[in-house]
LORO-515809 format. One record per atom (N, C-alpha, C): atom name; x, y, z; residue in one letter; residue number from 1. Coordinates in nm, 2 decimals. Example, Ala and Ser with C-alpha at 12.3 -4.5 7.8 and 13.67 -1.06 7.14 Angstrom:
2
+----+--------+--------+--------+----+-----+
! at !      u !      v !      w ! aa !   i !
+----+--------+--------+--------+----+-----+
!  N !   1.32 !  -0.57 !   0.78 !  A !   1 !
! CA !   1.23 !  -0.45 !   0.78 !  A !   1 !
!  C !   1.32 !  -0.33 !   0.78 !  A !   1 !
!  N !   1.28 !  -0.22 !   0.71 !  S !   2 !
! CA !   1.37 !  -0.11 !   0.71 !  S !   2 !
!  C !   1.29 !   0.00 !   0.79 !  S !   2 !
+----+--------+--------+--------+----+-----+
//
This chain:
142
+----+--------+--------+--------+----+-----+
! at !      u !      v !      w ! aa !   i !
+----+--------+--------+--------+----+-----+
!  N !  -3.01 !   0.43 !  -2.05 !  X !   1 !
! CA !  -3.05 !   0.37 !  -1.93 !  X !   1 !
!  C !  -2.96 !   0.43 !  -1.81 !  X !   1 !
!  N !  -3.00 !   0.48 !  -1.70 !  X !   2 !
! CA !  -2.92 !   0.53 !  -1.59 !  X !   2 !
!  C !  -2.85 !   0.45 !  -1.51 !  X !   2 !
!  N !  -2.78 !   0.44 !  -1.46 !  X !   3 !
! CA !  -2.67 !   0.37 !  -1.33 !  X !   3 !
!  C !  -2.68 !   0.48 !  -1.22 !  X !   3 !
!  N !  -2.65 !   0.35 !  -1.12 !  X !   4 !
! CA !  -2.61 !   0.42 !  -1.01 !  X !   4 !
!  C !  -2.49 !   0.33 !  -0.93 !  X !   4 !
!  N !  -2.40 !   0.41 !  -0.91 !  X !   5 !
! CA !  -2.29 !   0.39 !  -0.83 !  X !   5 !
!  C !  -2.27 !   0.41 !  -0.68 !  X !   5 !
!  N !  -2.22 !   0.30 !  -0.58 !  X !   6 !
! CA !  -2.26 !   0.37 !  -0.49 !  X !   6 !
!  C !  -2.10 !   0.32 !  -0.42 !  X !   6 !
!  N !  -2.07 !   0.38 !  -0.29 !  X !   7 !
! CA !  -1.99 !   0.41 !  -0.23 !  X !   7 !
!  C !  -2.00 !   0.41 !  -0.07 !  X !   7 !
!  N !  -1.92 !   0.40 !   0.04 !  X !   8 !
! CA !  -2.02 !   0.37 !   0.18 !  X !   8 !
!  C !  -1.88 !   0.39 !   0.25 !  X !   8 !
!  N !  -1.91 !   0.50 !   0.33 !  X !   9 !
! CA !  -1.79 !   0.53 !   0.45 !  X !   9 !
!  C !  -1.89 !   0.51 !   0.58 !  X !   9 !
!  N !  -1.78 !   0.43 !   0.66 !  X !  10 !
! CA !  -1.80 !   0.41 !   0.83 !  X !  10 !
!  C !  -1.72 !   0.50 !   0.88 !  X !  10 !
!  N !  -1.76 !   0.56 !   0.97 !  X !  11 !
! CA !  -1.66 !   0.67 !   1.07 !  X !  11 !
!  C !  -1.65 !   0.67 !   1.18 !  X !  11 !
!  N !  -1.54 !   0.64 !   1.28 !  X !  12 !
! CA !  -1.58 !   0.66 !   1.40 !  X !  12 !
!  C !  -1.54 !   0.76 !   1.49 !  X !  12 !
!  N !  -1.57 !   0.79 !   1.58 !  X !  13 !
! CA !  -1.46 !   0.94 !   1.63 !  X !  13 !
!  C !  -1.52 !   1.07 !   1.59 !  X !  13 !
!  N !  -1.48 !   1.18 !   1.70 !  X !  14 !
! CA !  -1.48 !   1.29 !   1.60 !  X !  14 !
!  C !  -1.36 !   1.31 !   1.49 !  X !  14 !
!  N !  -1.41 !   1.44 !   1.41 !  X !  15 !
! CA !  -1.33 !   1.49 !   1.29 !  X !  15 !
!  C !  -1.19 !   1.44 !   1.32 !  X !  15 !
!  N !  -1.13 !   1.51 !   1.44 !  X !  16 !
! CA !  -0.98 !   1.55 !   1.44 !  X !  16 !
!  C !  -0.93 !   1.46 !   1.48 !  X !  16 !
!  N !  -0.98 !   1.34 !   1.58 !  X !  17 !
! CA !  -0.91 !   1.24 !   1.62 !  X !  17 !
!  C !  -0.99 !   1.07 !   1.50 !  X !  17 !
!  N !  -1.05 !   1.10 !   1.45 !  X !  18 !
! CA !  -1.17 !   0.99 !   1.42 !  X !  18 !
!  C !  -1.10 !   0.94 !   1.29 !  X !  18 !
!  N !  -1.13 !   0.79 !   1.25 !  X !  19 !
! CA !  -1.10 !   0.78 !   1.15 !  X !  19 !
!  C !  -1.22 !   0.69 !   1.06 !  X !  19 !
!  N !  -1.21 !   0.63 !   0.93 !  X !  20 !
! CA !  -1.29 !   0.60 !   0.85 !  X !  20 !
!  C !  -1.24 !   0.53 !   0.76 !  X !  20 !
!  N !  -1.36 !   0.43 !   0.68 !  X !  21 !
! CA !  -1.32 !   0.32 !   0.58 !  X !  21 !
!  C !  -1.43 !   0.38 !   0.47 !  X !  21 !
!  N !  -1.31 !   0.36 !   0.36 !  X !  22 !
! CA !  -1.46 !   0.40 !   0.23 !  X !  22 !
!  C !  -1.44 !   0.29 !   0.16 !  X !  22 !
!  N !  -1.52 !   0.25 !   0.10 !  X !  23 !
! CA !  -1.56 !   0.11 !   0.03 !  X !  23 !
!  C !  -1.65 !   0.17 !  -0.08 !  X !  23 !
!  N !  -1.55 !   0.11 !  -0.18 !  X !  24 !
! CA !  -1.63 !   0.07 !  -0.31 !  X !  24 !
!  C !  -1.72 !  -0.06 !  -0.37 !  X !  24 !
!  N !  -1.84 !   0.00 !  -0.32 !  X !  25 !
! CA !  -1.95 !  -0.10 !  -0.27 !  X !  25 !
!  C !  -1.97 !  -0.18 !  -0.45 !  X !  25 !
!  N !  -2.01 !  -0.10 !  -0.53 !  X !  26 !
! CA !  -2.02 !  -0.15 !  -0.63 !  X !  26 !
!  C !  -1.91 !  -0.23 !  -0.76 !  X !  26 !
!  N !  -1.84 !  -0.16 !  -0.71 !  X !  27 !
! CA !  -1.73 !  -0.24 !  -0.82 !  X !  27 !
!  C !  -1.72 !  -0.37 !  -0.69 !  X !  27 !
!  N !  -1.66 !  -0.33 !  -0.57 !  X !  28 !
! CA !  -1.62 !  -0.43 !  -0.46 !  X !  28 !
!  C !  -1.43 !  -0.41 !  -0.46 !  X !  28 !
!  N !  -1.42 !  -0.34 !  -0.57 !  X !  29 !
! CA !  -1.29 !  -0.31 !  -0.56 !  X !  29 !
!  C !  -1.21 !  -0.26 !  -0.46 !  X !  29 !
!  N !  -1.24 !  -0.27 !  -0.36 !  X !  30 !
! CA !  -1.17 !  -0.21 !  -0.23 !  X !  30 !
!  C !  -1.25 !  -0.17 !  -0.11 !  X !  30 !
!  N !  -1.16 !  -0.14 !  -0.01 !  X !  31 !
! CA !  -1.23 !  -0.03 !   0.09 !  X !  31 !
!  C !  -1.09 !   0.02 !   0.14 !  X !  31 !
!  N !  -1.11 !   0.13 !   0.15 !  X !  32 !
! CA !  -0.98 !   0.24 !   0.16 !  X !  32 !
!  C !  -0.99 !   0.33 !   0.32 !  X !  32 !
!  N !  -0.87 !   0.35 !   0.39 !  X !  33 !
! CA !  -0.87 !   0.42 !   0.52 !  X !  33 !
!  C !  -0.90 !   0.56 !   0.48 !  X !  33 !
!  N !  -0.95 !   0.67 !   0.59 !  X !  34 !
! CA !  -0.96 !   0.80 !   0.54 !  X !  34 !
!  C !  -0.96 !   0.85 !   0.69 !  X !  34 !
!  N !  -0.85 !   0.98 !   0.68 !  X !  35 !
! CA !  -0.85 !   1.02 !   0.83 !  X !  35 !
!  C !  -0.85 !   1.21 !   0.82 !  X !  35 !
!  N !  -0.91 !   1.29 !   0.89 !  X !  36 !
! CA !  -0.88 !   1.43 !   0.87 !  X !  36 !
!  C !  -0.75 !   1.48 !   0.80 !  X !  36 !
!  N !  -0.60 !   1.41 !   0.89 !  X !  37 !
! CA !  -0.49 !   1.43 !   0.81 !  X !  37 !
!  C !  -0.43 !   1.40 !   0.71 !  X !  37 !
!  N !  -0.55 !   1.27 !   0.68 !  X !  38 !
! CA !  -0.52 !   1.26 !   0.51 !  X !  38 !
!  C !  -0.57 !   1.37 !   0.40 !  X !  38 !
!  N !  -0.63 !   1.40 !   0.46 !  X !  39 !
! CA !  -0.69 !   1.52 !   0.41 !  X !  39 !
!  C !  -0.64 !   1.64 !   0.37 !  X !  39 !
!  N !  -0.59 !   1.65 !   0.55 !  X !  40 !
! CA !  -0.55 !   1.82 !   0.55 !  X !  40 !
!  C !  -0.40 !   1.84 !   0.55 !  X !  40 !
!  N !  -0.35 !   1.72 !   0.55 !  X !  41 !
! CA !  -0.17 !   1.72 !   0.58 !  X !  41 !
!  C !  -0.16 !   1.60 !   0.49 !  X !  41 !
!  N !  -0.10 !   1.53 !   0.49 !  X !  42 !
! CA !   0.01 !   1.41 !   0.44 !  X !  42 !
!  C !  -0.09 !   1.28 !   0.49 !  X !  42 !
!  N !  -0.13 !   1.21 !   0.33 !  X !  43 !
! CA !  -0.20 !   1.13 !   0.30 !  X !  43 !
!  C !  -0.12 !   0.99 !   0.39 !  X !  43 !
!  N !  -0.01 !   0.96 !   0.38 !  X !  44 !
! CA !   0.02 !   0.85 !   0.45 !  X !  44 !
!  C !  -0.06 !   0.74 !   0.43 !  X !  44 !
!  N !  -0.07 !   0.69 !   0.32 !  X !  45 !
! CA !  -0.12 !   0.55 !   0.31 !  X !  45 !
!  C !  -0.27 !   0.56 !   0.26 !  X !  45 !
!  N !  -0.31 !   0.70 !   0.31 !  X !  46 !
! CA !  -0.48 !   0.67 !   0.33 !  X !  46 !
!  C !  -0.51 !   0.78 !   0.19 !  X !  46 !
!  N !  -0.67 !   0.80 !   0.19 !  X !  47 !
! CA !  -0.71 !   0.86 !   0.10 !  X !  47 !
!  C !  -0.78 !   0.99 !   0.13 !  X !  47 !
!  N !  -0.84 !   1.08 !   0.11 !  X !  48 !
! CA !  -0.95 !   1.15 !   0.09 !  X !  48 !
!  C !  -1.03 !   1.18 !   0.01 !  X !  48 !
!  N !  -1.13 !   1.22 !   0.03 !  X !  49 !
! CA !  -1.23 !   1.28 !  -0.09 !  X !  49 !
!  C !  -1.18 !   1.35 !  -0.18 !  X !  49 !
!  N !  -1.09 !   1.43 !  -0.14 !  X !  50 !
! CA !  -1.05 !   1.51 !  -0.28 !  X !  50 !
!  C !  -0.99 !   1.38 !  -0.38 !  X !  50 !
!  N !  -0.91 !   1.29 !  -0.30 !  X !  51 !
! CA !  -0.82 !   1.21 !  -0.43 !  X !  51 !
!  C !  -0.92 !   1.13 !  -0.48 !  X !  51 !
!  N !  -1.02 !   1.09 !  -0.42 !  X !  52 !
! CA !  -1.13 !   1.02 !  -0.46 !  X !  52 !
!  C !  -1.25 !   1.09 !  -0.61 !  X !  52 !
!  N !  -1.23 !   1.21 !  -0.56 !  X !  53 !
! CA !  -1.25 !   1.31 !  -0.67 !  X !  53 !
!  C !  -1.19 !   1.32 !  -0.75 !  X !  53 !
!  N !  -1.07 !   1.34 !  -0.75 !  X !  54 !
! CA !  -0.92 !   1.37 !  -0.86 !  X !  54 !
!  C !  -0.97 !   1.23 !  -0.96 !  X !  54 !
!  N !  -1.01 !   1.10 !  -0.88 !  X !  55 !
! CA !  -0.98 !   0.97 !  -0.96 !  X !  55 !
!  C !  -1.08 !   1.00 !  -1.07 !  X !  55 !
!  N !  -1.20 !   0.99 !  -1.00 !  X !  56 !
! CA !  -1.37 !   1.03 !  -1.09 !  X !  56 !
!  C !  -1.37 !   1.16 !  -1.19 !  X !  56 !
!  N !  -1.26 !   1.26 !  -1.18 !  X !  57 !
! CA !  -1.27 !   1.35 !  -1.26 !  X !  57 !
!  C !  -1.19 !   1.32 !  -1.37 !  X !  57 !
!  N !  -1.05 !   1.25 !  -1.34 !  X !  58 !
! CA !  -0.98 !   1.22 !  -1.46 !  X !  58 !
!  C !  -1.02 !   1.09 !  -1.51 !  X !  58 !
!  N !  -1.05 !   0.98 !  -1.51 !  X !  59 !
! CA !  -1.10 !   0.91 !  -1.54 !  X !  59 !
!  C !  -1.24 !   0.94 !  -1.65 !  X !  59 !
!  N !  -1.36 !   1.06 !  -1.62 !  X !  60 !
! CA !  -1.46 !   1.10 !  -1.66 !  X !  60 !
!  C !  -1.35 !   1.18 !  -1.78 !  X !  60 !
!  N !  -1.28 !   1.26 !  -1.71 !  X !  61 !
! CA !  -1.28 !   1.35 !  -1.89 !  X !  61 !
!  C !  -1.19 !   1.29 !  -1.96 !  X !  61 !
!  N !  -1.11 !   1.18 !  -1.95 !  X !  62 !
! CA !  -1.06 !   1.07 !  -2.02 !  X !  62 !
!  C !  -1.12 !   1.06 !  -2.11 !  X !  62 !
!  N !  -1.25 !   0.94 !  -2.10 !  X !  63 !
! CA !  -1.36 !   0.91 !  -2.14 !  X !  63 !
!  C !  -1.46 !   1.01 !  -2.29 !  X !  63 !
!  N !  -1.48 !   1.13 !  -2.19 !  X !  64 !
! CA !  -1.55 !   1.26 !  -2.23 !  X !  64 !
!  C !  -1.51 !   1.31 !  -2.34 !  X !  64 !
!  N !  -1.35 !   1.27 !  -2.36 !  X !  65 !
! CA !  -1.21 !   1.34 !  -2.45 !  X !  65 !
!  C !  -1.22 !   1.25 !  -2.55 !  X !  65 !
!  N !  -1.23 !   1.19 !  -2.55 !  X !  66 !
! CA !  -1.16 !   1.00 !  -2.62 !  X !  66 !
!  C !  -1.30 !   1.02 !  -2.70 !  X !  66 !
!  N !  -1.44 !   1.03 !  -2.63 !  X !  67 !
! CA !  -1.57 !   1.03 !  -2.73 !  X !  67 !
!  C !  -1.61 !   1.16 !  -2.80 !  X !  67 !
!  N !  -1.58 !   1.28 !  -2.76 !  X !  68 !
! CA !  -1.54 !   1.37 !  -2.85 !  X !  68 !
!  C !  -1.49 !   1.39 !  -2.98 !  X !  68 !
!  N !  -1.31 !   1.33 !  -2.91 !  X !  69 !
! CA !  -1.23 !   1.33 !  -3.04 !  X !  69 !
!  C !  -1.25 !   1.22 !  -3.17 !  X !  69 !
!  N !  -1.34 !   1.11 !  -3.14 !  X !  70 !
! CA !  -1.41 !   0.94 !  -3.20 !  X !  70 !
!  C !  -1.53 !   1.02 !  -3.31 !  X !  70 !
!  N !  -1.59 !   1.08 !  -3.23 !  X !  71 !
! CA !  -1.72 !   1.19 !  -3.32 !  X !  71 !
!  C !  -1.66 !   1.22 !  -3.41 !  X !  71 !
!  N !  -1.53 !   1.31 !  -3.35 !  X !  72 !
! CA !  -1.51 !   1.41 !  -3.47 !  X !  72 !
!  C !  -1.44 !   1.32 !  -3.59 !  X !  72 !
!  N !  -1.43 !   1.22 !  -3.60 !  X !  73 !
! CA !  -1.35 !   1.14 !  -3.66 !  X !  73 !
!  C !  -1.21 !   1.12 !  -3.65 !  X !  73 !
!  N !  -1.13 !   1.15 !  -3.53 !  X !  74 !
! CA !  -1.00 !   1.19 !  -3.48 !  X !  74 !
!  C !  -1.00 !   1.12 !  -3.37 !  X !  74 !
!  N !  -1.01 !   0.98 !  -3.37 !  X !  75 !
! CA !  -0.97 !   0.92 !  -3.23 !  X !  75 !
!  C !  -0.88 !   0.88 !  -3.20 !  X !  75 !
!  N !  -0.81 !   0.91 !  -3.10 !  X !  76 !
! CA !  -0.69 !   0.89 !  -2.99 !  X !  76 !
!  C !  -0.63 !   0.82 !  -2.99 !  X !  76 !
!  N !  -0.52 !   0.79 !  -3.01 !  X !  77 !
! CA !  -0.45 !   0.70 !  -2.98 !  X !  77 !
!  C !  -0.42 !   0.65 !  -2.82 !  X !  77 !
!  N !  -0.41 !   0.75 !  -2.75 !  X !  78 !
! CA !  -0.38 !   0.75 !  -2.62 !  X !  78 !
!  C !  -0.44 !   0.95 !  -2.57 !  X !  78 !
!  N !  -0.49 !   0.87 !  -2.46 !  X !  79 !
! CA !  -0.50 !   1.01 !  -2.32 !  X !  79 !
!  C !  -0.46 !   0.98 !  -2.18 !  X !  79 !
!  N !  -0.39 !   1.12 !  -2.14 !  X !  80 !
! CA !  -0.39 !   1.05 !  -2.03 !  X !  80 !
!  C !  -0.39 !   1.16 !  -1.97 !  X !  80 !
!  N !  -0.49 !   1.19 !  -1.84 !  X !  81 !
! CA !  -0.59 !   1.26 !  -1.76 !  X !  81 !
!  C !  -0.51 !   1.26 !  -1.61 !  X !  81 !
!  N !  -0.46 !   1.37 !  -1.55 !  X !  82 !
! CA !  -0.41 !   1.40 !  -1.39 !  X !  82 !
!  C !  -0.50 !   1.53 !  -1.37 !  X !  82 !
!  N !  -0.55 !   1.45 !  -1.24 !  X !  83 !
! CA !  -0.67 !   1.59 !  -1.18 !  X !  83 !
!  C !  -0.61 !   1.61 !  -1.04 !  X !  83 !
!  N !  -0.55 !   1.78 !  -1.04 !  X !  84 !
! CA !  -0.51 !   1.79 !  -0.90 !  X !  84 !
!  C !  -0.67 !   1.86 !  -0.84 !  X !  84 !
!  N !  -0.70 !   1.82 !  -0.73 !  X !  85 !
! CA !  -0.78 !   1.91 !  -0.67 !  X !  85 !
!  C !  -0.69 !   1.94 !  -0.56 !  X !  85 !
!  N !  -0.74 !   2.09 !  -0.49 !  X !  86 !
! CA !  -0.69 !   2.16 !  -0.44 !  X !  86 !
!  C !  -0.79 !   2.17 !  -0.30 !  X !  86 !
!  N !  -0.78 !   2.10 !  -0.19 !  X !  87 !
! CA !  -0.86 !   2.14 !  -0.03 !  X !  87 !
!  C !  -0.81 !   2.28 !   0.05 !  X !  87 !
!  N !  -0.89 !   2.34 !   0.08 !  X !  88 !
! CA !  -0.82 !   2.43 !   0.18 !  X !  88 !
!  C !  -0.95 !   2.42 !   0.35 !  X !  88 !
!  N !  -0.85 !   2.38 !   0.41 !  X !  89 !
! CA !  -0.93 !   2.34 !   0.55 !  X !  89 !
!  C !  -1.02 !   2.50 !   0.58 !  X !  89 !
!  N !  -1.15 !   2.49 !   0.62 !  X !  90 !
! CA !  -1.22 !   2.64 !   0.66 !  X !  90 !
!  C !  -1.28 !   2.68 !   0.54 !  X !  90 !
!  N !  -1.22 !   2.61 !   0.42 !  X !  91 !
! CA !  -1.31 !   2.68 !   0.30 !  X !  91 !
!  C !  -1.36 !   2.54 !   0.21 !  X !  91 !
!  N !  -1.30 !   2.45 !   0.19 !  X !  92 !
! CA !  -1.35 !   2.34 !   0.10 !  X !  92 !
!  C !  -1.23 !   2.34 !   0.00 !  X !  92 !
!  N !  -1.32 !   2.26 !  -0.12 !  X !  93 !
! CA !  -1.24 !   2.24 !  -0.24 !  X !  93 !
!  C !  -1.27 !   2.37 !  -0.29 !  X !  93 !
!  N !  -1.09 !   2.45 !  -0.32 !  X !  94 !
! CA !  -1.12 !   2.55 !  -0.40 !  X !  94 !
!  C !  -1.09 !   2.58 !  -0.57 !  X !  94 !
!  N !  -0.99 !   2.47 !  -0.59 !  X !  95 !
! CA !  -1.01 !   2.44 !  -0.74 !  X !  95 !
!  C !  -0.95 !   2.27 !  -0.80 !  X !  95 !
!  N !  -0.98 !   2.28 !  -0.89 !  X !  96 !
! CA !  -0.92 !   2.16 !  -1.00 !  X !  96 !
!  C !  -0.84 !   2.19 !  -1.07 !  X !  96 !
!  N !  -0.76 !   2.15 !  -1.11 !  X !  97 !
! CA !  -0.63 !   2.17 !  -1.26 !  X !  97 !
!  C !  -0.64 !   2.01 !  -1.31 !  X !  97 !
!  N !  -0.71 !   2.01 !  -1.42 !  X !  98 !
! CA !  -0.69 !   1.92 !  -1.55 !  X !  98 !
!  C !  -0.57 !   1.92 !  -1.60 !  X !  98 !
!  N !  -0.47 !   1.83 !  -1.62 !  X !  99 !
! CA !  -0.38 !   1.81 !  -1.71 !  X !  99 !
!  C !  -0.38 !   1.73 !  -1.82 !  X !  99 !
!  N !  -0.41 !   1.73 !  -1.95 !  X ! 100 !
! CA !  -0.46 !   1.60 !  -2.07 !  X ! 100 !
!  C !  -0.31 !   1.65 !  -2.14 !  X ! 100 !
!  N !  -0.23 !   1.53 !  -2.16 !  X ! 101 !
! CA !  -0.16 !   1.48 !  -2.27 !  X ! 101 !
!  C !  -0.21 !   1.37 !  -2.38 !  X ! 101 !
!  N !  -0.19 !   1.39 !  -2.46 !  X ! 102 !
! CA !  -0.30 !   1.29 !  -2.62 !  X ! 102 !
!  C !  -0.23 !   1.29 !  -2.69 !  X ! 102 !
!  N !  -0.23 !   1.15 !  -2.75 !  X ! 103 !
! CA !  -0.20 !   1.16 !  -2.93 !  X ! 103 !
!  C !  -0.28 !   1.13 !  -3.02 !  X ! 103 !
!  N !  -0.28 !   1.22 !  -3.09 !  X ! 104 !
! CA !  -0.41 !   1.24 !  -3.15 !  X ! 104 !
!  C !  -0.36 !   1.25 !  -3.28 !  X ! 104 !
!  N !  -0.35 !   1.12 !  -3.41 !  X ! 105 !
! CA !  -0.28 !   1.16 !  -3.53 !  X ! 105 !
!  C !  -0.43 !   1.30 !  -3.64 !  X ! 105 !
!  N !  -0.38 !   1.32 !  -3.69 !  X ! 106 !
! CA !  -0.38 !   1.39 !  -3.83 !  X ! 106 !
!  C !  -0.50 !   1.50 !  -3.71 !  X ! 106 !
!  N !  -0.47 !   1.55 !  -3.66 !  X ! 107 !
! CA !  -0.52 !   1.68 !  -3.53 !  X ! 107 !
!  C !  -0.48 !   1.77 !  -3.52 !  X ! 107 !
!  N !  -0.57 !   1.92 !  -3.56 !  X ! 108 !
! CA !  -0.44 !   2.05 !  -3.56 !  X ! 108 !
!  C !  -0.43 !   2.04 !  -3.42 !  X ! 108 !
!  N !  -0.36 !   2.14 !  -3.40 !  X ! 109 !
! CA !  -0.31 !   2.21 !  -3.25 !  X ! 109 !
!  C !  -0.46 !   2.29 !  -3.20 !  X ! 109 !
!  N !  -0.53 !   2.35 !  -3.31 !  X ! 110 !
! CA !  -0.63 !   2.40 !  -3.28 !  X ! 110 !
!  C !  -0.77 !   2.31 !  -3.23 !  X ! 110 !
!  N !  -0.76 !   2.24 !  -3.33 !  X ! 111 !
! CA !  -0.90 !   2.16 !  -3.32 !  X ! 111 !
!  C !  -0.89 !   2.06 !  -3.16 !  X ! 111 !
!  N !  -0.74 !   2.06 !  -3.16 !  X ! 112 !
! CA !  -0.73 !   1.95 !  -3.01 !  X ! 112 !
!  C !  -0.78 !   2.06 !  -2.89 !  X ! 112 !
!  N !  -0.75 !   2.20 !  -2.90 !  X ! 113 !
! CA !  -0.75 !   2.25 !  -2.81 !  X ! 113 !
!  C !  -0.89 !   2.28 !  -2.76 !  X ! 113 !
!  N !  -0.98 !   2.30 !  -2.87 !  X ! 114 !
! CA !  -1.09 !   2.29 !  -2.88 !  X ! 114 !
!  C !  -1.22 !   2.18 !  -2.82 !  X ! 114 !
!  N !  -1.10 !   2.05 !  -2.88 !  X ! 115 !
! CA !  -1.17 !   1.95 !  -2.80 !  X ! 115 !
!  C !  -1.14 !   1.95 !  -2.68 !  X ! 115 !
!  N !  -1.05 !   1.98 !  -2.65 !  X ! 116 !
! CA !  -1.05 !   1.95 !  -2.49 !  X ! 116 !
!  C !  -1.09 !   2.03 !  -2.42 !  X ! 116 !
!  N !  -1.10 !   2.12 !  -2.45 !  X ! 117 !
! CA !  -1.19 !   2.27 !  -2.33 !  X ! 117 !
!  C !  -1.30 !   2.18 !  -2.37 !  X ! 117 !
!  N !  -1.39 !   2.14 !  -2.47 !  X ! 118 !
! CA !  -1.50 !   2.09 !  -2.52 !  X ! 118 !
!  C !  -1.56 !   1.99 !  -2.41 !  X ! 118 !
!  N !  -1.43 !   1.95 !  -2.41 !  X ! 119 !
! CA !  -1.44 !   1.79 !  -2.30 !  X ! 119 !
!  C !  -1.47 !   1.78 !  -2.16 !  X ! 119 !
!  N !  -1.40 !   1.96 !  -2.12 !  X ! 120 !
! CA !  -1.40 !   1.97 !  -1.98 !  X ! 120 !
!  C !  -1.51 !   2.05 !  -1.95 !  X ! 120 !
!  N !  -1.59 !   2.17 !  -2.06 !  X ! 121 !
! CA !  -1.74 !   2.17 !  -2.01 !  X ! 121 !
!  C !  -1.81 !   2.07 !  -2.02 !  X ! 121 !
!  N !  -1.81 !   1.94 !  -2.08 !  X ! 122 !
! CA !  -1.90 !   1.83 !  -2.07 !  X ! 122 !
!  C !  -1.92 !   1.73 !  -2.03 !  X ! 122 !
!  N !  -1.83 !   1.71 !  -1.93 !  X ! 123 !
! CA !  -1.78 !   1.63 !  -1.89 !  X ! 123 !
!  C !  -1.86 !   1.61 !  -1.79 !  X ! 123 !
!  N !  -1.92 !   1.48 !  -1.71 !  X ! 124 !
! CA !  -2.03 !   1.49 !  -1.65 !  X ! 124 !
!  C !  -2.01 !   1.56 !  -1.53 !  X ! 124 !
!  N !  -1.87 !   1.48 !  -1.47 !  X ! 125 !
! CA !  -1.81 !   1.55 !  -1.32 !  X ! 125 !
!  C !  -1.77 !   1.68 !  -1.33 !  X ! 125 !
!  N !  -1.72 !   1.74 !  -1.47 !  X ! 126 !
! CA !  -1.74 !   1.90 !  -1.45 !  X ! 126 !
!  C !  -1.81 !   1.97 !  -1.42 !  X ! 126 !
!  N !  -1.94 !   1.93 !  -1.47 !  X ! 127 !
! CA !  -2.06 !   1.96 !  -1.47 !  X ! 127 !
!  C !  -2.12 !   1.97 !  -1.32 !  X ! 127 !
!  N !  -2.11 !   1.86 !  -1.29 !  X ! 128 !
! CA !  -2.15 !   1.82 !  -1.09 !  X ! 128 !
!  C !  -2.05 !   1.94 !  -1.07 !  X ! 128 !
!  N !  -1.94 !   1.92 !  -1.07 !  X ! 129 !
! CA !  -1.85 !   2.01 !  -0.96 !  X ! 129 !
!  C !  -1.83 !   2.12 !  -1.04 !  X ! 129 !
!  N !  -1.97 !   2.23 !  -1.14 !  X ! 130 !
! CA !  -1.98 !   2.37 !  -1.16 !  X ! 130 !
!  C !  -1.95 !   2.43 !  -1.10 !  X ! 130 !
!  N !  -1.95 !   2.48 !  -0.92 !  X ! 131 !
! CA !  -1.95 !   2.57 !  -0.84 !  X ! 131 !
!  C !  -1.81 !   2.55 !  -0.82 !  X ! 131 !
!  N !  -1.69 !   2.47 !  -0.87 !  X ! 132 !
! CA !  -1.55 !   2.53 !  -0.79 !  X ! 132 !
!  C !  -1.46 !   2.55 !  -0.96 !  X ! 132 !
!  N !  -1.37 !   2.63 !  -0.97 !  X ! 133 !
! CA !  -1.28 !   2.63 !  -1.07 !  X ! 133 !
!  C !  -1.23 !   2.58 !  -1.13 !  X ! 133 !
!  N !  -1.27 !   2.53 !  -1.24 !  X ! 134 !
! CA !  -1.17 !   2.45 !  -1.31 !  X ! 134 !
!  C !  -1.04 !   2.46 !  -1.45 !  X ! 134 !
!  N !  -0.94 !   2.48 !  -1.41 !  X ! 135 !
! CA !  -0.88 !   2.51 !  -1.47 !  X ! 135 !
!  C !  -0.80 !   2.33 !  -1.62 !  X ! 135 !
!  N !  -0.77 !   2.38 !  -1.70 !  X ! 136 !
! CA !  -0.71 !   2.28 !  -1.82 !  X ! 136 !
!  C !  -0.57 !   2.37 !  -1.88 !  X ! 136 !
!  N !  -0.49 !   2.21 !  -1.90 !  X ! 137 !
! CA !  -0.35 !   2.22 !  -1.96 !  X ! 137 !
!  C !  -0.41 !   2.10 !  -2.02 !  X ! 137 !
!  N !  -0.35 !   2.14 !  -2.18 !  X ! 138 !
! CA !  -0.35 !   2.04 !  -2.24 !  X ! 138 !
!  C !  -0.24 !   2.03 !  -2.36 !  X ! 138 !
!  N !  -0.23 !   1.93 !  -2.39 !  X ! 139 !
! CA !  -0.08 !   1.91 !  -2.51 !  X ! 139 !
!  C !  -0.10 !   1.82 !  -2.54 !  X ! 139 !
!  N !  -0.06 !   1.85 !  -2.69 !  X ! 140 !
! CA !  -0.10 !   1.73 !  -2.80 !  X ! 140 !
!  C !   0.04 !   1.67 !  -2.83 !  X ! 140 !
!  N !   0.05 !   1.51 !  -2.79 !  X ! 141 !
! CA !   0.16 !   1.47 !  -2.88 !  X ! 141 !
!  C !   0.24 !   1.48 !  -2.95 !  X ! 141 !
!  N !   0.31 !   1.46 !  -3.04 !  X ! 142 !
! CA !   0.34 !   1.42 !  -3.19 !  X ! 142 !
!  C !   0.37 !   1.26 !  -3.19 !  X ! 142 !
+----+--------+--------+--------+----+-----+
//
């Protein structure tokens, strides 16, 4: 069955002086400030799309990782998923870096490594966000 999520920014102003509210309409979990220089300088309080992305990507390959490693019969004890994305003003988002730490008992080094590249081609938001770089660090526990 499909979902849909939805999300809702007000903006007023232009870009450089203008500011804006994003609201997470569906959970209701919030509504968050968003200003150009949160963006392109020093967050100060507020958010942007990219951290808004950072959240939806590590959160998704969390997820993506955890049901992978459950398949293979090797589920997780713990993951824990930091997504830097990378803005550059004049060009966009120009990459992601995944970082996954896991404990993952009776798991080679190999097979984890495996699953997690696994995780980050299939991951739904890797998938959506094909067109920019994505790079993975990953480390297994003991």
């Amino acid at each position: 069955m499909a979902t849909t999520r939805t999300a809702t920014t007000q903006w007023q102003g232009p870009l450089m002086g203008g500011a804006g509210t994003v609201a997470l309409e569906s959970s209701g979990l919030g509504t968050y400030d968003v200003t150009w220089p949160s963006r392109a300088e020093e967050p100060n309080g507020r958010t942007s799309p990219e951290e808004l992305i950072a959240a939806a990507h590590s959160s998704c390959y969390s997820m993506a990782f955890s049901h992978g490693l459950a398949g293979a019969g090797t589920p997780p004890e713990s993951v824990e998923t930091r997504a830097d994305v990378t803005f550059q003003p004049g060009e966009g988002i120009t990459g992601i870096r995944l970082t996954v730490k896991a404990r993952v008992p009776g798991l080679s080094e190999d097979d984890f490594r495996k699953a997690a590249e696994g995780a980050k081609e299939n991951c739904p938001v890797s998938k959506a966000l094909g067109g920019v770089d994505i790079t993975l660090e990953a480390e297994l526990l003991s």
